[in-house]
PyMOL Python script that loads the backbone (N, CA, C, O; Angstrom):
from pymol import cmd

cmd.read_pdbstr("""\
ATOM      1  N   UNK A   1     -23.859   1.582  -0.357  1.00  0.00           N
ATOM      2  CA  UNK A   1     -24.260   0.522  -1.253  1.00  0.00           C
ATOM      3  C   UNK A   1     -23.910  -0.812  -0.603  1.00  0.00           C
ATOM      4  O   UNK A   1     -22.839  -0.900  -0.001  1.00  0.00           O
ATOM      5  N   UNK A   2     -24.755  -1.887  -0.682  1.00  0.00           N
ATOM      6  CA  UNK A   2     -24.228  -2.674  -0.255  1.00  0.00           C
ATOM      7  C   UNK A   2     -23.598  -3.663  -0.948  1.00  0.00           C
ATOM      8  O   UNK A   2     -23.949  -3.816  -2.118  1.00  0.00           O
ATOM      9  N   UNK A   3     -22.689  -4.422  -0.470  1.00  0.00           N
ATOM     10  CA  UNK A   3     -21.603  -4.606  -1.689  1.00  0.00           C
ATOM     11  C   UNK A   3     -22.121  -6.116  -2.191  1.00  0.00           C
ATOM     12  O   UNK A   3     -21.921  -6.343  -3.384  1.00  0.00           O
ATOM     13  N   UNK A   4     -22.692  -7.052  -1.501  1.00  0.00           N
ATOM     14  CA  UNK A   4     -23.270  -8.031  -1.662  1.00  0.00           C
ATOM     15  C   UNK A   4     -24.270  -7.933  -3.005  1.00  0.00           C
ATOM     16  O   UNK A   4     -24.212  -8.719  -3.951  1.00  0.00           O
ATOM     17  N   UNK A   5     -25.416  -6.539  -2.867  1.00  0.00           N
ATOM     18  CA  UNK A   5     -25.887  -6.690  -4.115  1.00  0.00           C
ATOM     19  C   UNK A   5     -25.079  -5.992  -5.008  1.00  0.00           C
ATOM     20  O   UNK A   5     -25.746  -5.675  -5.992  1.00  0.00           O
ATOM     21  N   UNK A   6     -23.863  -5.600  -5.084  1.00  0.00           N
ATOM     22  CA  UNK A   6     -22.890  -4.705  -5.926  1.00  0.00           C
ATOM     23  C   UNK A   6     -22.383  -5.732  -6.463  1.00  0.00           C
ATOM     24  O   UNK A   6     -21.947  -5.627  -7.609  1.00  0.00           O
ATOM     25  N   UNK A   7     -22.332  -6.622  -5.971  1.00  0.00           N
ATOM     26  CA  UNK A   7     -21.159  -7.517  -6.524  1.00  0.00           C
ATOM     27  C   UNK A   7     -22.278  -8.467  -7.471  1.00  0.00           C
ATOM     28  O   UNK A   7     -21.777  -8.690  -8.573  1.00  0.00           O
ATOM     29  N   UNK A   8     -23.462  -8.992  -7.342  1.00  0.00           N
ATOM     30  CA  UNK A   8     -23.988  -9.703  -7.636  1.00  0.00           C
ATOM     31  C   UNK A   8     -24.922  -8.871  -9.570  1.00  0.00           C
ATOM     32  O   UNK A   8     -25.555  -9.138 -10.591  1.00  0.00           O
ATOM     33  N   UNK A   9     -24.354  -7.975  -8.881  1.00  0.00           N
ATOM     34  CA  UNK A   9     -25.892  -6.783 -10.407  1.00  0.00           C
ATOM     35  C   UNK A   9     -24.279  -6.690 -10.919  1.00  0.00           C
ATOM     36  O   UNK A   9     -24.345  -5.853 -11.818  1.00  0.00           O
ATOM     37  N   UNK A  10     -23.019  -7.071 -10.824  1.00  0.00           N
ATOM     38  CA  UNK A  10     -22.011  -6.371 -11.957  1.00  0.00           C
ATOM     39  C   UNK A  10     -21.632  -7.692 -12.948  1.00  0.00           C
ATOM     40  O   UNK A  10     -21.364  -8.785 -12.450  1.00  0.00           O
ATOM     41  N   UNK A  11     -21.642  -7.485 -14.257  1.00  0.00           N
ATOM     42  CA  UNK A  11     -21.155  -8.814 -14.858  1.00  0.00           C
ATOM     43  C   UNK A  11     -20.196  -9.017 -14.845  1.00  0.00           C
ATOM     44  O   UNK A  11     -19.676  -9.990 -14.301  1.00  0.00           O
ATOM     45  N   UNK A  12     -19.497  -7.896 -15.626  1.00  0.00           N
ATOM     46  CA  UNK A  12     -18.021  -7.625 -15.247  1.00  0.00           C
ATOM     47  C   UNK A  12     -17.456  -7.389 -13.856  1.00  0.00           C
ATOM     48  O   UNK A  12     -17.674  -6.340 -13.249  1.00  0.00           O
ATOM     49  N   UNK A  13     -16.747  -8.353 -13.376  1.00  0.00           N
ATOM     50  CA  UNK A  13     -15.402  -7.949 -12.126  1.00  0.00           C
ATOM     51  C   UNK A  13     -15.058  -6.354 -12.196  1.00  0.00           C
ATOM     52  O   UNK A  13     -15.382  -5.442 -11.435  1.00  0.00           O
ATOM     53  N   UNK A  14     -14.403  -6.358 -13.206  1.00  0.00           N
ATOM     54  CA  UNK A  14     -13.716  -5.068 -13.373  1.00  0.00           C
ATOM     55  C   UNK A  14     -14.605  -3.528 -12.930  1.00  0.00           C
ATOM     56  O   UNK A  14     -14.006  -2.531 -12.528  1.00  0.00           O
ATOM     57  N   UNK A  15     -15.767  -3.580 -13.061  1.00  0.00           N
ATOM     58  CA  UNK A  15     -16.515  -2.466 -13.375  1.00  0.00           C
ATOM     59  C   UNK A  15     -16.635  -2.313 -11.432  1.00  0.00           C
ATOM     60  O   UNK A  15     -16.533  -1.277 -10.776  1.00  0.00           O
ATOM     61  N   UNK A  16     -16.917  -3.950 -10.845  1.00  0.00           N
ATOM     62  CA  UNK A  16     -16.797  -3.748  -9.726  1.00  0.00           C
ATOM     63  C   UNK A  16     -15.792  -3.828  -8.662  1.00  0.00           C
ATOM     64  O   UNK A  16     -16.011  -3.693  -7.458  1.00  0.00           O
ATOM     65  N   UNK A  17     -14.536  -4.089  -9.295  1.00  0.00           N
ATOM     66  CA  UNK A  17     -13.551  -3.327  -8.538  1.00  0.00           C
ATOM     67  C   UNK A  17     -13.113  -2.242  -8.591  1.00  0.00           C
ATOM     68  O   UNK A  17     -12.350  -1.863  -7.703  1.00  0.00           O
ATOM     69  N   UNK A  18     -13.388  -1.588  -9.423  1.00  0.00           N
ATOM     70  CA  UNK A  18     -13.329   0.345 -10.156  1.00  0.00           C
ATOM     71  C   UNK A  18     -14.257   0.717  -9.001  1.00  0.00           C
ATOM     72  O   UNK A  18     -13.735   1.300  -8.050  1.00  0.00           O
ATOM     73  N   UNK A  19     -15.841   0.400  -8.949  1.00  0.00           N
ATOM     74  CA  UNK A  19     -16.631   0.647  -7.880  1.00  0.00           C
ATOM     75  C   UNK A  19     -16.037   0.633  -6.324  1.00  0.00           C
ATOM     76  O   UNK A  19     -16.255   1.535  -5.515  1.00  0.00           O
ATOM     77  N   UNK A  20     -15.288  -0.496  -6.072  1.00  0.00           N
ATOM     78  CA  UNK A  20     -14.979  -0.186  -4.428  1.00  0.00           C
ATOM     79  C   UNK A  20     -13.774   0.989  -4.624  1.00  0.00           C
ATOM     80  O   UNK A  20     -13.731   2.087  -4.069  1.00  0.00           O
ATOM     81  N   UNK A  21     -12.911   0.474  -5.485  1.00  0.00           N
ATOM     82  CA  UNK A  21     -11.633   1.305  -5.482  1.00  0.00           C
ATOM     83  C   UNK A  21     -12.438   2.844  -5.545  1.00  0.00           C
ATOM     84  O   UNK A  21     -12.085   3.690  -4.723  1.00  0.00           O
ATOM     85  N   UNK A  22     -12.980   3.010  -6.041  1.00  0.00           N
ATOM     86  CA  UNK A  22     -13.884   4.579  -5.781  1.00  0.00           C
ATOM     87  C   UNK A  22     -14.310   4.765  -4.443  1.00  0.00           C
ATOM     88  O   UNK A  22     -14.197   5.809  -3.800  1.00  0.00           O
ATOM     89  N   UNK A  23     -14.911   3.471  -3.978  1.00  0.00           N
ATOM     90  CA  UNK A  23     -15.238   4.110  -2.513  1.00  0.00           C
ATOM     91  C   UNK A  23     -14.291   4.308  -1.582  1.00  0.00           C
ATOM     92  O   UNK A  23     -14.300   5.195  -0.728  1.00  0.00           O
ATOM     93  N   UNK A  24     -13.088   3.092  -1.823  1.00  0.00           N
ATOM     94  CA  UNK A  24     -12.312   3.192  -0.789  1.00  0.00           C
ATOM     95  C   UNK A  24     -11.458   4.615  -1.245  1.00  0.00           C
ATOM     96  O   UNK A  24     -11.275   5.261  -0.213  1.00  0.00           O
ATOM     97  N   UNK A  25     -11.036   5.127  -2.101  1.00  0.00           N
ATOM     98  CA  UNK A  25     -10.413   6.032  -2.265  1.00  0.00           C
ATOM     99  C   UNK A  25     -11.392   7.784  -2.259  1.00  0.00           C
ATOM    100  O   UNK A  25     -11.197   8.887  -1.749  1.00  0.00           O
ATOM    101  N   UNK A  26     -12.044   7.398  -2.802  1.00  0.00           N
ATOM    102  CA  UNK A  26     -13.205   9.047  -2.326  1.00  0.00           C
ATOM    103  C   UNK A  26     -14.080   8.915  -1.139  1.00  0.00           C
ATOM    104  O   UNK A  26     -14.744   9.877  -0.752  1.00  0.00           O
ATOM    105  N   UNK A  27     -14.113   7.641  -0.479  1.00  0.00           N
ATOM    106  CA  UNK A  27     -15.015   7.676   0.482  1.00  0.00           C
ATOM    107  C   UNK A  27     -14.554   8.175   1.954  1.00  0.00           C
ATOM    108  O   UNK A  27     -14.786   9.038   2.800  1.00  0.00           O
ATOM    109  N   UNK A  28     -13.545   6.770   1.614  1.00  0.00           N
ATOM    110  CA  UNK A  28     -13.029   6.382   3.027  1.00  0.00           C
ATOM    111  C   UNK A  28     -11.329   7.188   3.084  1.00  0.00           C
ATOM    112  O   UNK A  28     -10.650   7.040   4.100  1.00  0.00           O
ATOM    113  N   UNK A  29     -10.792   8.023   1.880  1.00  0.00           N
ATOM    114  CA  UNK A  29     -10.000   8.405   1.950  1.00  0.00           C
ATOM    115  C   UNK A  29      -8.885   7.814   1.762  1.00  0.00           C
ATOM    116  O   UNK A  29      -7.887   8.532   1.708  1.00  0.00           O
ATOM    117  N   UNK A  30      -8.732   6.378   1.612  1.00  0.00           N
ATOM    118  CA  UNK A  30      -7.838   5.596   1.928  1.00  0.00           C
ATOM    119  C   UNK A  30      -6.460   5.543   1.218  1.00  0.00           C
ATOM    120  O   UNK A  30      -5.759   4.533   1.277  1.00  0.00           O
ATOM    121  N   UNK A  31      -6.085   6.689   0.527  1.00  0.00           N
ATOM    122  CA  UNK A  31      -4.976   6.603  -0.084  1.00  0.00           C
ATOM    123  C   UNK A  31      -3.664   7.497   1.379  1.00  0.00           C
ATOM    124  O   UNK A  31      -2.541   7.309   1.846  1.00  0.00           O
ATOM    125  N   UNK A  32      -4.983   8.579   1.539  1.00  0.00           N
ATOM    126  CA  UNK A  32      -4.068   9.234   2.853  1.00  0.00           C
ATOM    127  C   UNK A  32      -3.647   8.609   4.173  1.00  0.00           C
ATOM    128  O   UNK A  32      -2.724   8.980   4.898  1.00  0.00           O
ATOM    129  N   UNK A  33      -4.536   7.535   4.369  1.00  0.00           N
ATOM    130  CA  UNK A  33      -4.376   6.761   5.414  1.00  0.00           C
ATOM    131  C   UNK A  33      -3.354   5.681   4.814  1.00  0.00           C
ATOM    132  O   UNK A  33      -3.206   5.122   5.900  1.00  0.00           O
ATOM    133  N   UNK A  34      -2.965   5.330   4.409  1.00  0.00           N
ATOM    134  CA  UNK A  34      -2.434   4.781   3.349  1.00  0.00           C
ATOM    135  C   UNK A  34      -0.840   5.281   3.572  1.00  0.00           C
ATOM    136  O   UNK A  34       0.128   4.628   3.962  1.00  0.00           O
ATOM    137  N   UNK A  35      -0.914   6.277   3.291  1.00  0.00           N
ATOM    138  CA  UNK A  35       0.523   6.855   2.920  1.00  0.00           C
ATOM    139  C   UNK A  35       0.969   7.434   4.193  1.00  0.00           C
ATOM    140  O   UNK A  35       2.189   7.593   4.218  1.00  0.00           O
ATOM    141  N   UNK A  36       0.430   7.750   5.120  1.00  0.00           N
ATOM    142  CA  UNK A  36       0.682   7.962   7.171  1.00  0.00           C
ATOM    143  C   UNK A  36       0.984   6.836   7.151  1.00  0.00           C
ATOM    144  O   UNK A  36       2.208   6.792   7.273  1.00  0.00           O
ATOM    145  N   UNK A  37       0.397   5.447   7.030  1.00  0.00           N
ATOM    146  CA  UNK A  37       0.995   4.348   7.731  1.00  0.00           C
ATOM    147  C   UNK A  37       2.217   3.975   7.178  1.00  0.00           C
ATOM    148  O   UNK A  37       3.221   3.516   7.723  1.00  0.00           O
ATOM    149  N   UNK A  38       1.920   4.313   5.701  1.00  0.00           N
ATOM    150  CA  UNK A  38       3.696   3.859   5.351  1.00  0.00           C
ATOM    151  C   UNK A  38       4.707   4.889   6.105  1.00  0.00           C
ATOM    152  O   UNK A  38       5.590   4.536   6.886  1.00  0.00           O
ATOM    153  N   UNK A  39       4.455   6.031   5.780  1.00  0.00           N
ATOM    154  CA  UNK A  39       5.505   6.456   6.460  1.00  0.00           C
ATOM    155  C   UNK A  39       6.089   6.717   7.896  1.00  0.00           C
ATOM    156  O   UNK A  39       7.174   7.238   8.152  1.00  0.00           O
ATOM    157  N   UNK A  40       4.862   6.108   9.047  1.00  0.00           N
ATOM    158  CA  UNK A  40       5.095   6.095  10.513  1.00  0.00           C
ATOM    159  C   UNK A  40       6.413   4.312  10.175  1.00  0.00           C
ATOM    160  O   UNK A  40       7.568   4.092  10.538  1.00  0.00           O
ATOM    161  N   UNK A  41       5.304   3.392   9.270  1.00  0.00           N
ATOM    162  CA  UNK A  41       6.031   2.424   9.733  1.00  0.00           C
ATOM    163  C   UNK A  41       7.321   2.331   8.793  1.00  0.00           C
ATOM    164  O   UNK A  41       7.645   1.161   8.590  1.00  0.00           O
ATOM    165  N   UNK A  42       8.026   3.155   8.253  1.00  0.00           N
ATOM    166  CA  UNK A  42       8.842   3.059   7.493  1.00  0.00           C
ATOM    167  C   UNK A  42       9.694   3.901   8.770  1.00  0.00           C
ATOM    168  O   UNK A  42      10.147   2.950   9.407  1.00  0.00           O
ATOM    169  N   UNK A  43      10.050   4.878   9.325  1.00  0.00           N
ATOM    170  CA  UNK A  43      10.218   5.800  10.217  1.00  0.00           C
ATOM    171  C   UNK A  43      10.796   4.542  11.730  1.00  0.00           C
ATOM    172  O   UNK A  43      11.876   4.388  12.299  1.00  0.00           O
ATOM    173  N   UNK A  44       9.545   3.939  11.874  1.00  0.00           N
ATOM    174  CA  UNK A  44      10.146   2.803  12.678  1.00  0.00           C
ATOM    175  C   UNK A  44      10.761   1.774  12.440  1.00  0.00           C
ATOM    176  O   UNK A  44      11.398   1.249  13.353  1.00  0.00           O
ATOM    177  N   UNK A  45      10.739   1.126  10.978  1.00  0.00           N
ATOM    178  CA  UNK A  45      12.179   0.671  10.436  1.00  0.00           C
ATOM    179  C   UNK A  45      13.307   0.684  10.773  1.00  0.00           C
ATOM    180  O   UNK A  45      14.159  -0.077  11.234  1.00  0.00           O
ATOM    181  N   UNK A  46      13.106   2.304  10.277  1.00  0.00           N
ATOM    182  CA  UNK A  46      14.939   2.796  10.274  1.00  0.00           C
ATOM    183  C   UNK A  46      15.069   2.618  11.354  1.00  0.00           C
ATOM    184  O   UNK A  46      15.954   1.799  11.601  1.00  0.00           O
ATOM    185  N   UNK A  47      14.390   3.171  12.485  1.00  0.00           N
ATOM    186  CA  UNK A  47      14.642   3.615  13.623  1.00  0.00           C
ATOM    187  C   UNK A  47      15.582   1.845  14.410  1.00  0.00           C
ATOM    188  O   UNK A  47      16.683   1.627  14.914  1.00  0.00           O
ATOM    189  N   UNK A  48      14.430   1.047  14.116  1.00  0.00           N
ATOM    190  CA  UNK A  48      15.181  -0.211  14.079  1.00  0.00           C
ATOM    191  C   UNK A  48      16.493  -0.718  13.768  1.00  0.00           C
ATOM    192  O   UNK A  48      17.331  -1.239  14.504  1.00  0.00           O
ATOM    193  N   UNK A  49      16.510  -0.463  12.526  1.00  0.00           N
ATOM    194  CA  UNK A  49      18.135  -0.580  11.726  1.00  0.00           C
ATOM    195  C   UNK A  49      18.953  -0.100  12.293  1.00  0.00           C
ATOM    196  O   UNK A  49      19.973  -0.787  12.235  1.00  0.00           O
ATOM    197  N   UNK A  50      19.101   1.070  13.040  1.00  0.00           N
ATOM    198  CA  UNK A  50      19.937   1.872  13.582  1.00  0.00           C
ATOM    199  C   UNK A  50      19.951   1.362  14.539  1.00  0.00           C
ATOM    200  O   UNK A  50      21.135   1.586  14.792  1.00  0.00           O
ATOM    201  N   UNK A  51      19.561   0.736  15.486  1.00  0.00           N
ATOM    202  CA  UNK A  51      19.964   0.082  16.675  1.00  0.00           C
ATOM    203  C   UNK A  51      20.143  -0.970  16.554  1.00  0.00           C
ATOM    204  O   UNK A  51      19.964  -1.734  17.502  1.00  0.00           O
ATOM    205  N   UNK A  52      20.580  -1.425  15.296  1.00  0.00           N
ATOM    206  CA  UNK A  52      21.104  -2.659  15.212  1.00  0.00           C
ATOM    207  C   UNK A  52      22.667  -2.663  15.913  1.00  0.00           C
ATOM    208  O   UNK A  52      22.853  -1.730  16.694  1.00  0.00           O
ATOM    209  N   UNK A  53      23.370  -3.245  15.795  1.00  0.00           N
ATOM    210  CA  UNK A  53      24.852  -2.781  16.619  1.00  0.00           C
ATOM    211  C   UNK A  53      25.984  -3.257  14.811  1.00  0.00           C
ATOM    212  O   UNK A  53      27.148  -2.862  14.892  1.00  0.00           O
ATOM    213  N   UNK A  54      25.748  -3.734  13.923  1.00  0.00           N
ATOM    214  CA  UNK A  54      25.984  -4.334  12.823  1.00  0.00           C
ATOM    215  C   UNK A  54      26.161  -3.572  12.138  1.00  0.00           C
ATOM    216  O   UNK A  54      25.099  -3.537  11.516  1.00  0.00           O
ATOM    217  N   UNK A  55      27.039  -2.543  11.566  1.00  0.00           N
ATOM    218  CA  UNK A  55      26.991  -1.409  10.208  1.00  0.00           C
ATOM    219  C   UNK A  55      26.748  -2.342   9.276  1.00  0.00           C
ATOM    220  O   UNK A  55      25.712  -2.282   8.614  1.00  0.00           O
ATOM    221  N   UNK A  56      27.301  -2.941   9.165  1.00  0.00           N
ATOM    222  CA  UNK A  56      27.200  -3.842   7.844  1.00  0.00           C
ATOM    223  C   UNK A  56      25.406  -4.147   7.809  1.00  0.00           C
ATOM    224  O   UNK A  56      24.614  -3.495   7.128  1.00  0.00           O
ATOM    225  N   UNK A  57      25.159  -4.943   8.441  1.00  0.00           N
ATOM    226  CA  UNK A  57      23.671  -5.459   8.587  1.00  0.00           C
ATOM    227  C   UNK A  57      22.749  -3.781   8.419  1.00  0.00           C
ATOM    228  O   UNK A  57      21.646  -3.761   7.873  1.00  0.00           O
ATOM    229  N   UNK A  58      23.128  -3.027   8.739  1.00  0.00           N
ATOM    230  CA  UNK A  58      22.340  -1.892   9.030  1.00  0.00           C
ATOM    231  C   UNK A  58      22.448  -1.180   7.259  1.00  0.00           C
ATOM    232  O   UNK A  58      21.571  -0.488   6.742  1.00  0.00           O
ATOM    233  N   UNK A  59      23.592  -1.542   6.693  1.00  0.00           N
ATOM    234  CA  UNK A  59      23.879  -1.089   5.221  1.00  0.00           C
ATOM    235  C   UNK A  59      22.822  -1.592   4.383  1.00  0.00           C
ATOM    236  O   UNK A  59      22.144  -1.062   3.502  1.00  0.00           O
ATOM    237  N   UNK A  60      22.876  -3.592   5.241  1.00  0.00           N
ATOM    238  CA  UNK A  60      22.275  -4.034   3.945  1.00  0.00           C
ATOM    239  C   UNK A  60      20.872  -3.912   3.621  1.00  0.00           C
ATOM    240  O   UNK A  60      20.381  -3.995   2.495  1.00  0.00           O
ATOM    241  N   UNK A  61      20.168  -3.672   4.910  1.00  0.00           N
ATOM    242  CA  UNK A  61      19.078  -3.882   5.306  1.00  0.00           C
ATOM    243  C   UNK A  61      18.021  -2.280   5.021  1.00  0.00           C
ATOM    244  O   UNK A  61      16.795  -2.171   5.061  1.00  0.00           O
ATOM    245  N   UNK A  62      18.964  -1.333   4.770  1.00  0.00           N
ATOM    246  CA  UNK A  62      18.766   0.460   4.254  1.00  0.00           C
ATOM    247  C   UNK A  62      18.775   0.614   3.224  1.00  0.00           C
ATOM    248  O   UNK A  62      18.415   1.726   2.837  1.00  0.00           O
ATOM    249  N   UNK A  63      19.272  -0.616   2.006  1.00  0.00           N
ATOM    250  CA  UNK A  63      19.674  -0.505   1.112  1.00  0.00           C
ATOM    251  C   UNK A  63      17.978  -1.393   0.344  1.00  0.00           C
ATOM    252  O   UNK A  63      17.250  -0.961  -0.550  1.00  0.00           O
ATOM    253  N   UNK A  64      17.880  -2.443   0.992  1.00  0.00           N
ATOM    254  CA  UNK A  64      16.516  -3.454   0.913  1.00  0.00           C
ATOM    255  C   UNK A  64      15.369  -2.512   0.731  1.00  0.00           C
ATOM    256  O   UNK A  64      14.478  -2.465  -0.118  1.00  0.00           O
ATOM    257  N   UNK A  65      15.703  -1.637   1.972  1.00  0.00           N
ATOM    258  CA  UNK A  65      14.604  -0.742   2.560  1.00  0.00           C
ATOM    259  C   UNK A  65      14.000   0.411   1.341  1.00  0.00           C
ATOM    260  O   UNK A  65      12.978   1.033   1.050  1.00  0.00           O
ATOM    261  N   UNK A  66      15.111   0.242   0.980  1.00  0.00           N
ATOM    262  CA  UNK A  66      15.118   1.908   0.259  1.00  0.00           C
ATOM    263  C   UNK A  66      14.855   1.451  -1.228  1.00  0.00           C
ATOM    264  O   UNK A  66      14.563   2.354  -2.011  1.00  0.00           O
ATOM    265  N   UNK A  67      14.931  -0.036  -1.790  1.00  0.00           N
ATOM    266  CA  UNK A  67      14.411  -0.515  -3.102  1.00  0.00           C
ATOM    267  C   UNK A  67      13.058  -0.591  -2.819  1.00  0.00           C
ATOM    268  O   UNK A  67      12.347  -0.326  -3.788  1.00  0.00           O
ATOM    269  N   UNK A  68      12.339  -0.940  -1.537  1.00  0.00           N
ATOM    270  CA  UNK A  68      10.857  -1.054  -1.813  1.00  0.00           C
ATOM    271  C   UNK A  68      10.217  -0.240  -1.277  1.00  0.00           C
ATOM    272  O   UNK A  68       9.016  -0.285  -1.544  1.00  0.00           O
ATOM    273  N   UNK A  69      10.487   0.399  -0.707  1.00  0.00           N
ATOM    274  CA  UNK A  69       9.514   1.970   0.094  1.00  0.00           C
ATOM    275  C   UNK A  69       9.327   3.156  -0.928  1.00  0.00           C
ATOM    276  O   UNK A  69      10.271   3.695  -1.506  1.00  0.00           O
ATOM    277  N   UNK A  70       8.057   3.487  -1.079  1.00  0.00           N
ATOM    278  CA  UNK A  70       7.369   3.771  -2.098  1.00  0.00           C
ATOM    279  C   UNK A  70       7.677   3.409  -3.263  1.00  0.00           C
ATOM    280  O   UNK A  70       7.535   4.316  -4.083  1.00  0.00           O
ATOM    281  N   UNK A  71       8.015   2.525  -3.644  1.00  0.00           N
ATOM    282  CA  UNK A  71       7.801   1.896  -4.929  1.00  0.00           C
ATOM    283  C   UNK A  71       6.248   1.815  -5.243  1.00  0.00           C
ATOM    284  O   UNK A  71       5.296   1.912  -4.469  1.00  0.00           O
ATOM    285  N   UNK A  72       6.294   1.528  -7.129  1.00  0.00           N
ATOM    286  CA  UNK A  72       4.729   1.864  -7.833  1.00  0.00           C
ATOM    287  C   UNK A  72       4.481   0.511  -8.160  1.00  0.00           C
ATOM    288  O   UNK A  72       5.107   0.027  -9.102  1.00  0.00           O
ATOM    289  N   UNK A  73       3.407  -0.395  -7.334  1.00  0.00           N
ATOM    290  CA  UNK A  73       3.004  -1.596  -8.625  1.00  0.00           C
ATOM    291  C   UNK A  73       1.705  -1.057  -9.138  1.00  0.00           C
ATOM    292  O   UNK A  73       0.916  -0.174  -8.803  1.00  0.00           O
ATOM    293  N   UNK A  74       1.824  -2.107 -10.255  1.00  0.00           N
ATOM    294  CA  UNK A  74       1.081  -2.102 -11.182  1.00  0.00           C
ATOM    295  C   UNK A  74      -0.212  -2.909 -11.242  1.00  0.00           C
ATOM    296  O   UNK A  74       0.049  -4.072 -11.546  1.00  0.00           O
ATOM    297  N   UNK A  75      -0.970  -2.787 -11.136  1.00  0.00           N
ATOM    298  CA  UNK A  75      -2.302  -3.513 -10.955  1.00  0.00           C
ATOM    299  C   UNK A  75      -2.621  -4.409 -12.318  1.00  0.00           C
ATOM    300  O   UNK A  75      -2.746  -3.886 -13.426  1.00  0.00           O
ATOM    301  N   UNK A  76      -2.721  -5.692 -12.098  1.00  0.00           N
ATOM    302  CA  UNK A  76      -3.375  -6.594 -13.061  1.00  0.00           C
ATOM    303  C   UNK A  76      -4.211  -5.655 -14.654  1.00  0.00           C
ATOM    304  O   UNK A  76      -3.921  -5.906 -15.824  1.00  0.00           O
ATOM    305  N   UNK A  77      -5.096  -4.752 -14.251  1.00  0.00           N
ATOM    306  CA  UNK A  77      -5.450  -3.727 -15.353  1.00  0.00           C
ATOM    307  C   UNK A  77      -4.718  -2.986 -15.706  1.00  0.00           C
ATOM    308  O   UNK A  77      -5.201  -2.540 -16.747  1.00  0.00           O
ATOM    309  N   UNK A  78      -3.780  -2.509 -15.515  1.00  0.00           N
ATOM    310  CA  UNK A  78      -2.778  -1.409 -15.800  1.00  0.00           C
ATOM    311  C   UNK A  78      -1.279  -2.378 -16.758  1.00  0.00           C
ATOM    312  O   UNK A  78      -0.778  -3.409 -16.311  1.00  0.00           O
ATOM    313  N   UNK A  79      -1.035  -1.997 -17.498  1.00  0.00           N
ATOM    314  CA  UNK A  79       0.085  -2.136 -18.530  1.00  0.00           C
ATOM    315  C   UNK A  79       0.493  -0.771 -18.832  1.00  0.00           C
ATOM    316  O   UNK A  79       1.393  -0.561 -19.645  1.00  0.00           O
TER     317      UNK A  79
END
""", "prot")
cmd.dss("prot")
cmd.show_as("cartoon", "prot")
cmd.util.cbc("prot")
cmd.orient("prot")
């Protein structure tokens, strides 16, 4: 589809961000690709932290790490 006339035939926003979010997620897969990159680049994080030479810095920074890695937001539509 092309998204130019997708975007232009929807009145509602909403109906056409439901539309990509469908493609990008049944099309293009993108939740799995998605969740490999978090976890290669989360993996190289740590890997980082740990060669820090700083326990302390390496505490605080595992501790940062570990409040926002996979955490759930909430999308503007969602309550």
């Amino acid at each position: 589809m092309d998204l130019r006339i997708a975007c232009c035939s929807y009145a509602d926003t909403s109906a056409f961000v439901n539309q990509i979010r469908y493609v990008l997620e049944e099309t293009l897969e993108a939740p799995g690709a998605f969740a490999e990159h978090e976890s290669k680049s989360y993996e190289k994080l740590v890997s980082s932290i740990e060669d820090h030479p700083s326990k302390v810095l390496q505490k605080v920074l595992k501790s940062f790490l570990g409040n926002i890695y996979k955490r759930q937001k909430s999308t503007p539509n969602e309550k």
